[in-house]
PAMARFI-264325 format. One record per residue (C-alpha): residue in one letter; y, x, z. Coordinates in steps of 0.25 Angstrom, whole numbers, plus 5000, padded with zeros to 4 digits. Each point is the difference from the previous one (the first is absolute). Last residue first. Example, Ala and Ser with C-alpha at 12.3 -4.5 7.8 and 13.67 -1.06 7.14 Angstrom:
2
s499650555029/a498649945002/
***
This chain:
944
x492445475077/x501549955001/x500250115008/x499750144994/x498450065003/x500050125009/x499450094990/x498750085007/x500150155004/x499150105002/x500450115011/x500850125000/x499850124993/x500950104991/x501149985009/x501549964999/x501149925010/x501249924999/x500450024986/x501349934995/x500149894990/x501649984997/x501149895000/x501450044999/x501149895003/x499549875001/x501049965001/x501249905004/x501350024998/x500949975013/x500549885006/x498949904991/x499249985012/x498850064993/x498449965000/x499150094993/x498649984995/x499250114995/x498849994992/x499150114996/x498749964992/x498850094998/x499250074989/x498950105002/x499250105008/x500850015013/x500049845000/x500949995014/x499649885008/x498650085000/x501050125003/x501149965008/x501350014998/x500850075012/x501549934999/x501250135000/x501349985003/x500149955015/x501150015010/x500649914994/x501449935002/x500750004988/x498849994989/x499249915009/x498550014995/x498849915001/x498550024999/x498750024992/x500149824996/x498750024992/x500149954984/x499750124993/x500950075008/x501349925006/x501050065008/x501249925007/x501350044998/x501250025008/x501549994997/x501450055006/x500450134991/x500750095009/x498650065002/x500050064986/x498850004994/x498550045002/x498849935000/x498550095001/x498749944995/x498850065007/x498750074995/x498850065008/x499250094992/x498350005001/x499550084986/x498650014999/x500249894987/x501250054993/x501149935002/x500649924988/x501149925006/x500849894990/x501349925003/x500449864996/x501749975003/x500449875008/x501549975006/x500449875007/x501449965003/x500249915011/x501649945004/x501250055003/x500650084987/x500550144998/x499150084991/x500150165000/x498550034996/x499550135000/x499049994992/x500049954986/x499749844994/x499349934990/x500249865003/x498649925002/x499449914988/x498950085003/x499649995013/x499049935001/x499249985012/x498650085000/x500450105011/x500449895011/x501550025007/x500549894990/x499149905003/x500849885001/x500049985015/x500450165001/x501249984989/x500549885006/x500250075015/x499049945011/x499450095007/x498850094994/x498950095008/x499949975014/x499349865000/x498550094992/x500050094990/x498949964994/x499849855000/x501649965002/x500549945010/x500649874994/x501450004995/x501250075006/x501349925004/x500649894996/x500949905007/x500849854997/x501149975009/x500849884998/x501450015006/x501049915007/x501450065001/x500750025014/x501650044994/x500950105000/x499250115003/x498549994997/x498850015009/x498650064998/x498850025008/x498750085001/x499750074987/x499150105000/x499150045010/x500049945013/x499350065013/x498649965002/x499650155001/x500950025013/x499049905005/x500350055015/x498449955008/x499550154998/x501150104993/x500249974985/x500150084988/x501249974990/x500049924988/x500250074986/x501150014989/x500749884998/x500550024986/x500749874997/x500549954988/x501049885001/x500649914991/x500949895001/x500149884990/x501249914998/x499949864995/x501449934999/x501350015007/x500850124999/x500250145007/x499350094989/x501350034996/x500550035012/x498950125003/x499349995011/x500250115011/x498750055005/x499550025014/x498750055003/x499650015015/x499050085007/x498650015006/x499250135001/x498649985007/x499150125003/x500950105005/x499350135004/x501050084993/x501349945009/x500350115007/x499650104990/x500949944989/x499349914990/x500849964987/x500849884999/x499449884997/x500549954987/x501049914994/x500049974983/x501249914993/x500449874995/x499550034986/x500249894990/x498849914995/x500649885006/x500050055013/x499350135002/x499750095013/x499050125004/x499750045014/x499250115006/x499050065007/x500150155006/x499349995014/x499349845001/x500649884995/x501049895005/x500949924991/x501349945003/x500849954988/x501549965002/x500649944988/x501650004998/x501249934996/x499249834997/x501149924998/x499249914987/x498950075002/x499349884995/x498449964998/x499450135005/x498750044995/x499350105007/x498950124994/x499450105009/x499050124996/x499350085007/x499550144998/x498950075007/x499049945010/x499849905008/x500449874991/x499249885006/x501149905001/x500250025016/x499850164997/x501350004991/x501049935010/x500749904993/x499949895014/x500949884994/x500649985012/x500649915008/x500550085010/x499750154994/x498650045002/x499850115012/x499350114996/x498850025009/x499249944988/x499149875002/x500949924992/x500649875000/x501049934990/x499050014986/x500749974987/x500150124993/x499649954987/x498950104994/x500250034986/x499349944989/x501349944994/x500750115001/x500550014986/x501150104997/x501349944995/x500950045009/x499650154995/x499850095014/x498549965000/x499950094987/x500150135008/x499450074989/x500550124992/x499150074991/x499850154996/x499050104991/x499850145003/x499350094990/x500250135011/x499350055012/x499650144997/x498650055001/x499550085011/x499350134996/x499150045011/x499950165003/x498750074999/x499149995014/x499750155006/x498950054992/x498650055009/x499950145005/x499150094997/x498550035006/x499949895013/x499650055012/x498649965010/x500650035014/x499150095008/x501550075003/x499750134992/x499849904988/x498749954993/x500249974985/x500549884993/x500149944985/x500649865001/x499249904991/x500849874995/x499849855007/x501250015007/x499750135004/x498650055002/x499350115009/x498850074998/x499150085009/x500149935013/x498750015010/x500750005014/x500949905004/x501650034997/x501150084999/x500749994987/x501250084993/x500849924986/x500850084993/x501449974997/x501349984988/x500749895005/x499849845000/x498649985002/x499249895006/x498849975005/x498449994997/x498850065004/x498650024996/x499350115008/x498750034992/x498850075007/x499249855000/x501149915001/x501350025009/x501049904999/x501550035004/x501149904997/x501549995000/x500550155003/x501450014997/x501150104995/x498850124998/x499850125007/x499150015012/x498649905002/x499549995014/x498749935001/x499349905010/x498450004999/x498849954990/x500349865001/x501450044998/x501450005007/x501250074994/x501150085005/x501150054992/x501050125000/x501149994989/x501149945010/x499750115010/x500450094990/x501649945002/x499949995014/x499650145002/x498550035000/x498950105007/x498649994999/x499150055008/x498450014996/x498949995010/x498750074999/x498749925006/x499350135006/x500849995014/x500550105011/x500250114990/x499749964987/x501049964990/x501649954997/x500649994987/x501350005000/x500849914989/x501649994998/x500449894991/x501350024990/x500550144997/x500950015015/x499949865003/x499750035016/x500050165005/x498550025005/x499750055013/x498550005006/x499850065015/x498350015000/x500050005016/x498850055010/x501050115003/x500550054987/x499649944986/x500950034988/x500749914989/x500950014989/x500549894991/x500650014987/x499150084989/x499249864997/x498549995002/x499950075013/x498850035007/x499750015014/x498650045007/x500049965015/x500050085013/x498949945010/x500749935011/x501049924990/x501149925005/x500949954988/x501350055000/x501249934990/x501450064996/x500749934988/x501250074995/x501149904994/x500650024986/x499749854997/x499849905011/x498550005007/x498749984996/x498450025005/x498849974993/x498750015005/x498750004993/x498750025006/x498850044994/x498549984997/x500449924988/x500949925005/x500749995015/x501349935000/x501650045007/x501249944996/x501550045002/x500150085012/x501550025002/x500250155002/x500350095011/x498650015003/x499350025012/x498450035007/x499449954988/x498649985003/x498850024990/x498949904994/x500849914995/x501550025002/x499849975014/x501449965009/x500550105012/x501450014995/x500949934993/x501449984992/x500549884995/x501650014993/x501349945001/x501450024991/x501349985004/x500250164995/x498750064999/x498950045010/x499650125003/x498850045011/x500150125006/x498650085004/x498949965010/x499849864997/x499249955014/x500949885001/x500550055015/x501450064993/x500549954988/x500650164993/x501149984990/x500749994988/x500949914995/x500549954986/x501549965004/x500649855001/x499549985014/x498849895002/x498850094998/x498949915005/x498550075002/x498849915003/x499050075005/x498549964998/x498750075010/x498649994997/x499250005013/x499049914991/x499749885010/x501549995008/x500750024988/x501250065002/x501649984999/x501250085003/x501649964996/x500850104996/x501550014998/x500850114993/x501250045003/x499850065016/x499850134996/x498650015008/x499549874992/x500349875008/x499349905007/x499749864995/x499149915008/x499350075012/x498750064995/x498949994993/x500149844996/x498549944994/x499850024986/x498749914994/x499949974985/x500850164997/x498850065003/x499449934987/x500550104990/x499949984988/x500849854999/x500950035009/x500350134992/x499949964984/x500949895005/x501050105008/x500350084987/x500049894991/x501149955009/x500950125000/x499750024985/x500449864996/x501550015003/x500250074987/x499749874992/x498649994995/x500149914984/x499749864999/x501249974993/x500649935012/x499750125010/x498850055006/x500450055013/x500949865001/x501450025003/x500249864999/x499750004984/x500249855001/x501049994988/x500449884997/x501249985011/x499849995014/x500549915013/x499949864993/x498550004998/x499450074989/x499049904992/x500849934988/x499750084990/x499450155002/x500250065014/x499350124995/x499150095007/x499750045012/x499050105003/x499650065013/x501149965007/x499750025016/x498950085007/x499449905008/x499250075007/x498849965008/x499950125010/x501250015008/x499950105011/x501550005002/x499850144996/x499549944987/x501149925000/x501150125001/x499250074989/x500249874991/x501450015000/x500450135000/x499150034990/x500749884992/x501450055003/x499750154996/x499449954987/x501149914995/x500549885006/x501450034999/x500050034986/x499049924996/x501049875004/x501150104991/x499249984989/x499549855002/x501649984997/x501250085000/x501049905004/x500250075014/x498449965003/x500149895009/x501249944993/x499450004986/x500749914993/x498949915000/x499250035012/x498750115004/x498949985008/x499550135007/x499250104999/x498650025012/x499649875006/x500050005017/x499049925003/x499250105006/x498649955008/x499150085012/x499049875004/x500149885005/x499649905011/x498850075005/x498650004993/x499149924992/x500349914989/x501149924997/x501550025002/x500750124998/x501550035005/x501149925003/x500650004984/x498849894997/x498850104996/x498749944997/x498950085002/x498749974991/x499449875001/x500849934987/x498949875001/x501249904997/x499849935012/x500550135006/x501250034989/x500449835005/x500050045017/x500950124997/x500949914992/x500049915011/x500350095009/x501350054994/x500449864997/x499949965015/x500950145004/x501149964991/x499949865006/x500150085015/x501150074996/x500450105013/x499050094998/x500550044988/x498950024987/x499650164998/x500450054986/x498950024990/x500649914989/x498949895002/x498750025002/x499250134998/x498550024995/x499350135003/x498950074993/x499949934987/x499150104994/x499049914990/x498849915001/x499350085010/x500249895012/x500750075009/x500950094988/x500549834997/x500049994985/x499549864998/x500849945011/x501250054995/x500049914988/x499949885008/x500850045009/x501150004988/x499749854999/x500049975014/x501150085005/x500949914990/x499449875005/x500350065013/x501550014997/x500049874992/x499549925012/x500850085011/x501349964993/x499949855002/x499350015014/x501050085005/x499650125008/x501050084996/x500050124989/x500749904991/x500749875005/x499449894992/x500549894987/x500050084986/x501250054994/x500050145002/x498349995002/x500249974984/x500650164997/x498650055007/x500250105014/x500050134996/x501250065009/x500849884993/x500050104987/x499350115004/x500550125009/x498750025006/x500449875009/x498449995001/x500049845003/x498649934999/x499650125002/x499150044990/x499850135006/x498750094997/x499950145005/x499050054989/x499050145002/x499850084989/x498950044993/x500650004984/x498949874996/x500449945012/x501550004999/x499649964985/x499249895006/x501249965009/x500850024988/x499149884991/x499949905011/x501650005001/x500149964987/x501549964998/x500450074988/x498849924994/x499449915007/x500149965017/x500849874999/x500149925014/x500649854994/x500049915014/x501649984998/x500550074988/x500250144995/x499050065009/x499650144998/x501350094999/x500649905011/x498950045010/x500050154998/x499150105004/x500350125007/x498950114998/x500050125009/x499250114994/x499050095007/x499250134999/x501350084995/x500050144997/x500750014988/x498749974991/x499949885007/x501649964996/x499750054985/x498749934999/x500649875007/x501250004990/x499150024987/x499249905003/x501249905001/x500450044989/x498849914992/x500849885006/x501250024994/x501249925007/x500550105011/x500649935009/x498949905004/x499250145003/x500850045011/x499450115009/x500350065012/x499450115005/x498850035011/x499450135005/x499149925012/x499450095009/x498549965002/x498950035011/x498549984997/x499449895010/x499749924986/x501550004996/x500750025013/x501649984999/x500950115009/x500450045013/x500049875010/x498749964995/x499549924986/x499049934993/x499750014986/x498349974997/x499449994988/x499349914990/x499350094988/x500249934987/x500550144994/x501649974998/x500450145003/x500950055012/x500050175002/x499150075010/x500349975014/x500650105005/x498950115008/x500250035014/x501049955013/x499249935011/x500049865002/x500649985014/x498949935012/x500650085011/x501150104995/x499750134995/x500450155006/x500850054995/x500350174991/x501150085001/x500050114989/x499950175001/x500950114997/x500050124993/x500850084990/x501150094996/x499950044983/x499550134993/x500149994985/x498750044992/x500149974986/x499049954993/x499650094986/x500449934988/x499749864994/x499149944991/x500849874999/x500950064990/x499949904990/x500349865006/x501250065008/x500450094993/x500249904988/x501249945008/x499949865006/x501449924995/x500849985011/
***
């Protein structure tokens, strides 16, 4: 909803308007356990300051210092999102949203792409986001695993533990010593930025994939501990959770903790989401289902939230495991193109609220379980603090009809309505600074004193009435600042109502009676709550109204600098410490005057952001490849596959040779496979059984002439969550090839990824690629020779290039010539099995304050049987399957992305020859635009 000029020029108001309501009513108040820390003031948000500190724990929530803490936490994926300097603007966004926390996975196989070779530069710099992290005062969950499962290719253990010796997440010795050499060297960071010792905010450090080990596997058990036993030794003294609860430090076993991730995974073809992709995951996921979800855990009394995707990213290269395709969108509330999601106003809501309100730290049951409303549709379950008296009512309306109704014994006086499927907090009895609110109908939001007053915000679904009491001995003064609400004060109550979204943000200025500290009511529907901002500063918290994102706040002297974003036309409204006169955005002066609402307003509006012009994607220049088809190829450097044993859990065929691509130390991508034959003399037919992860496939020469192409079929719901997909290519060969004499057969091989593994299974050590072949009519002796990716590249990193010509000769970089290329049009109807690569140079000419998020979108007919990986400026951004999909559209991100220059797209398409092959049409698309964002550096291209 764009914010309407009434609202930031009308803020002088009218006469209130009184309005009789019911009213009175009290709250339960506890006594306090024995021993229990009391509920009072948050601790105040994390910094790196040098100061050493103190995180404990009890049975309701961490203890930082002896102050209480509810975690806010999301995940975040930095590894898949290969722009450092984004990173910032991720955390800013996420802290700004309400969250105090970020979970942070990191992956073994991104970091180590040999044995003993840990590499934190670059993409990879683990050290520079826990500053960052730091830097935007927010707590980090550390999980390097050693396994993470996260949807990663072999659950994120390294492509050379496939063919090393050692059963993972055991206690074998073989395995146990690269594990802890891996938690060494990420230790090693994380011990510099542990919140105990000042250095930074890593607050909690979690092993292994969160889930609890079986009781029943004692060696599963032994690897557990020992992995406890190494973070200890590696001085990480904060608590260490190992999916049982929290070990370390004072206290009981554990401590309130969700696991349940908000969003979902999605497959190839889209099973999970009916074809429809990470649109349909939101869908399903959307605002409803997150409150839902997190109100049900808070009235489990959970206090360290872990509140699912936060960000996810792109599965760029070689990184998603078998079960997703390159997008990890998830369903995330910031999506892949960095942008909030609808989702993000039922968790930015409850952040701003857990992290406000510190009531909320310690909840003790105040009744019976679940009860019902008096209609009997909606459910309620009652909760209090036994310190504050403040009472918390979880209200679940599981029918398919907004209801209405009173909740008997909670105190609320009048109706409370609840929408379709939808849930919703209520309370009574809590402080809203210096007064009491008797009820509300409304979700409390945040409340923060600043510049001697309070704030409170309260918010609901659009077009519902809010209804709150505060009790008040003394009748109070009330303004309005908006011609929306109505109050009047009867019977030691000021009954407030305020119909939610009608013209934006409702305010109520409150004043006098039983306290001098005024306080100001706000009142927001989802959509305005997701331009109201809360900042801390030395000086004290603010609130700021109006913009798309509030990244910073400074406040020197009498100036207020602050910075954000804007995307439409708005003011920009601030409540905050006393002693402002002038505001700044982005660096450039606001003009303000004091509103009704004690608020300091901006004069006029600030422009929406203009439209971005994309250019089109035309100059394109083409090449086959596939040289190793041609007899003739020299493979004379390749690795001959000569080995008979094998550490994989893919038995080799009697008597060998072992093909499979990770014995020859080929991981990732492409891999090429060259035979010679003596005599096929007899021979009918050629059977090639290959193994590979969800949609790899098979390729076939002999002599240069196509044998054919087999594929994994697509994903169904049953089989989604497959990690290993085998089958058996046979191929008739033709009778004029059936001669004596030297015969070459050729085999490309897409093997996709390895799957993730349960403790002591090895499903990641399953084969991939090749693993036996037999010929009808005849046993024939072979001489294999094999040729996969080269050396892990510097920048990129193993997950970048496989093992296609083009990408060992450079054909993905921006500095390759291309000159000498065929000139060529889209859409392309080619029929031919076998690679053909695609490049054409684009240019971007943002403007400098302009932060827009750019994606390239794929479209053909889906009867067309090809897929094509995407190449920009030499980054591997993804991979799409024309006729299985679901995904069209590859996030390109900026730093990758020159935005204020030229870059290099390369597209890389392999085709069964069946059907023409595309591309078909190929277009930039915009994700997202604001005038703001953050600086942002150039990600250098490989080769660099």
């Amino acid at each position: 909803m764009e914010l309407s000029r009434r609202t930031f020029t009308a803020l002088a108001g009218t006469a209130a308007l009184g309005l009789a309501l019911a009213g009175s009513g009290g709250a339960a108040t506890g006594p306090r356990g024995q021993g229990v820390v009391p509920t009072g003031p948050p601790p105040p948000p994390p910094e790196a300051d040098g100061r050493r500190r103190r995180v404990t724990y009890d049975r309701h929530s961490l203890l930082v210092d002896g102050a209480r803490l509810v975690l806010w936490s999301a995940e975040v994926h930095p590894f898949r999102l290969p722009s450092p300097s984004l990173w910032r603007d991720v955390l800013q966004k996420l802290r700004a949203h309400g969250f105090n926390a970020v979970d942070v996975p990191v992956p073994w196989n991104v970091h180590s792409p040999a044995p003993g070779v840990h590499d934190f530069t670059g993409v990879r710099d683990l050290n520079r986001f826990l500053s960052v992290a730091a830097e935007e005062r927010l707590y980090v969950v550390l999980r390097p695993g050693p396994y993470l499962g996260a949807d990663l290719d072999a659950g994120g253990l390294p492509g050379w533990l496939t063919a090393a010796p050692g059963s993972a997440r055991t206690d074998d010795p073989e395995y146990l010593r690269h594990a802890e050499a891996w938690l060494a060297a990420v230790d090693a960071v994380a011990v510099r930025h542990l919140y105990t010792a000042g250095g930074g905010t890593v607050l909690l450090y979690r092993l292994e994939d969160g889930r609890p080990v079986p009781a029943g596997d004692p060696a599963a058990r032994a690897h557990r501990a020992r992995l406890r036993a190494k973070v200890r030794a590696d001085r990480i003294d904060v608590p260490v959770l190992d999916g049982e609860g929290f070990t370390g430090g004072d206290g009981p076993p554990t401590a309130g903790l969700t696991a349940v991730a908000g969003g979902a995974a999605d497959a190839w073809g889209g099973p999970l989401s009916g074809g429809e992709g990470y649109a349909r995951v939101r869908e399903i996921h959307d605002a409803a289902h997150e409150r839902r979800r997190h109100l049900t855990a808070l009235a489990d009394r959970v206090t360290v939230h872990h509140t699912g995707m936060g960000f996810g990213g792109t599965s760029w290269g070689w990184l998603p495991g078998p079960g997703v395709y390159t997008s990890y969108d998830y369903g995330a509330v910031l999506d892949e193109g960095r942008q909030p999601a609808p989702n993000m106003a039922a968790v930015q809501q409850l952040g701003h609220l857990v992290r406000t309100v510190p009531d909320l730290a310690r909840l003790e049951p105040d009744g019976d379980g679940e009860e019902r409303a008096a209609d009997g549709r909606l459910t309620v379950r009652r909760l209090v603090n036994p310190d504050t008296g403040a009472r918390f009512f979880v209200v679940r309306n599981d029918t398919e009809e907004e209801v209405r109704a009173l909740l008997p014994r909670t105190g609320v006086e009048v109706p409370v309505t609840v929408a379709a499927g939808d849930t919703k907090l209520v309370a009574s009895g809590l402080r809203l600074g210096h007064r009491k609110l008797a009820y509300t109908t409304a979700q409390p939001m945040l409340c923060v004193s600043t510049g001697r007053q309070d704030v409170a915000v309260f918010v609901g679904r659009h077009g519902e009435t809010a209804q709150l009491a505060l009790d008040c001995e003394k009748q109070p003064g009330a303004d309005r600042a908006d011609i929306e609400p109505a109050w009047a004060y009867d019977q030691g109550r000021l009954n407030v109502v305020s119909p939610l979204g009608v013209g934006g943000l409702s305010r109520v200025l409150v004043k006098d009676g039983d306290s001098e500290t005024p306080l100001v009511l706000l009142f927001a529907d989802d959509e305005t709550a997701l331009r109201l901002w809360t900042y801390e500063t030395p000086a004290g918290p603010l609130v700021v109204y109006g913009p798309a994102m509030l990244r910073s706040a400074e406040l020197r002297d009498s100036t207020l600098h602050l910075t954000g974003d804007v995307t439409v036309e708005t003011g920009v409204e601030v409540w905050g410490p006393r002693g402002i006169a002038e505001v700044t955005w982005n660096g450039e002066p606001v003009p303000t005057y004091v509103g009704r609402a004690r608020s300091r307003v901006m004069e006029g509006l600030m422009p929406a952001v203009r439209a971005v012009a994309l250019p089109a994607l035309d100059g394109w220049r083409c090449r086959t490849e596939n040289p190793e088809s041609d007899p003739e190829f020299d493979d004379s450097a390749w690795t001959v596959a000569g080995r008979t044993t094998s550490h994989s859990t893919t038995p080799v065929p009697e008597g060998g040779p072992v093909l499979f691509a990770d014995d020859h130390g080929f991981h990732h991508g492409d891999v090429w496979y060259r035979g010679r034959l003596e005599d096929l003399g007899g021979i009918r037919s050629v059977a090639l059984s290959y193994s590979t992860g969800t949609q790899g496939l098979l390729m076939a020469w002999l002599d240069g002439r196509p044998l054919g192409t087999h594929r994994m079929p697509a994903p169904d719901e049953d089989t989604a969550a497959r990690g290993t997909w085998t089958a058996t290519a046979r191929f008739d060969v033709p009778r004029a090839v059936r001669t004596p004499g030297e015969h070459v057969l050729s085999v490309l091989v897409r093997p996709m990824q390895h799957a993730g593994t349960e403790p002591g299974e090895d499903a990641h050590k399953a084969a991939r690629g090749l693993v036996a072949v037999e010929f009808a009519g005849g046993d024939r002796g072979v001489e294999w020779r094999v040729r996969g990716a080269t050396d892990p590249e510097r920048v990129t990193g193993p997950f970048n290039n496989g093992g296609l010509y083009g990408e060992r000769r450079g054909w993905h970089l921006p500095d390759h010539d291309d000159r000498r290329w065929r000139v060529v049009e889209f859409p392309r109807e080619e029929r031919r099995q076998g690679v053909t690569w695609y490049r054409t140079r684009f240019r971007l000419g943002f403007e400098p304050e302009l932060d827009a998020s750019v994606g390239l979108t794929l479209e053909d007919d889906p009867e067309r049987a090809y897929r094509v990986q995407v190449f920009l400026n030499g980054w591997n951004l993804g991979q799409y399957v024309n006729d299985v999909g679901p995904q069209h559209t590859f996030a390109l991100p900026n730093g990758i992305l020159r935005t204020r220059g030229a870059n290099t797209l390369a597209l890389v398409v392999l085709a069964d020859g069946t059907t023409p092959a595309g591309p078909g049409k190929v277009t930039l698309t915009l994700l997202g635009a604001a005038r703001g964002g953050v600086p942002v550096e150039p990600v250098d291209p490989p080769g660099r």
